[in-house]
N, C-alpha and C positions, 0 to 999 in steps of 0.2 A: 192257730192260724187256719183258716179256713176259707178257701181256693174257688172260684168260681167259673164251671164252665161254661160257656158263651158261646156266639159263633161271632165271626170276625167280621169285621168293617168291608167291605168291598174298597179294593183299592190298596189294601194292607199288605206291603209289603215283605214276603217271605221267603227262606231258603231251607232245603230239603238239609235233613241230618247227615253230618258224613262228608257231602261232596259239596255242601252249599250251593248247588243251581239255584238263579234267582227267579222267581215268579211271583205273581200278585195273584190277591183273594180275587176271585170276581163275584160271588155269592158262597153264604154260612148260613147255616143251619143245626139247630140240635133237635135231638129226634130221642126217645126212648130205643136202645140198643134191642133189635129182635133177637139175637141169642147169648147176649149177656145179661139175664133180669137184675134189674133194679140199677142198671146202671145206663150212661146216655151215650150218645154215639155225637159227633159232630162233623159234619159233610161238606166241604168244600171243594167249591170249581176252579180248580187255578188254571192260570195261564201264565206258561214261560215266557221271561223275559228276554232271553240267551239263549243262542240254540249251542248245544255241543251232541255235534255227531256222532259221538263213539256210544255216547251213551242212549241215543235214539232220541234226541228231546231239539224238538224246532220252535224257535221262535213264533208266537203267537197260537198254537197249539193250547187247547186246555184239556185237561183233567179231572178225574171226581176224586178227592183222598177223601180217606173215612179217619175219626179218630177216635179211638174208644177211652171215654173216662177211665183214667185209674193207670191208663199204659201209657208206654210210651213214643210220644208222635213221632211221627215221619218228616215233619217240616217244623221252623222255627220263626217266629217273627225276627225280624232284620232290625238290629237298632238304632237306623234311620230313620223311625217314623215317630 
């Protein structure tokens, strides 16, 4: 089986690993990783959709996450889309 990296839909709704805050893509990209060769990087702008205080995250605030093929992401798509 063989897995394809991508960058995600804008609008694609997702939640971080662990604590599931909710946020949406706002723009994706794949890019060739500058310090992992031969492998890709995938860059995403999200924006919360929930703020919760304790952990510093306001509603409508965005973000750049990075994600490096072959590891393991920091965010997950949400299985309502």
């Amino acid at each position: 089986m063989t897995t394809t990296f991508a960058p995600l839909a804008p609008g694609t709704k997702i939640a971080t690993v662990g604590t599931f805050y909710p946020a949406e893509v706002v723009t994706s990209e794949v890019q060739p990783a500058k310090f992992v060769p031969g492998r890709q990087v995938r860059k995403s702008v999200i924006r919360w959709t929930e703020s919760n205080p304790l952990a510093g995250i306001r509603a409508g605030d965005e973000e750049v996450w990075a994600h490096i093929e072959g590891r393991f992401p920091r965010f997950v798509v949400t299985a309502d889309n």
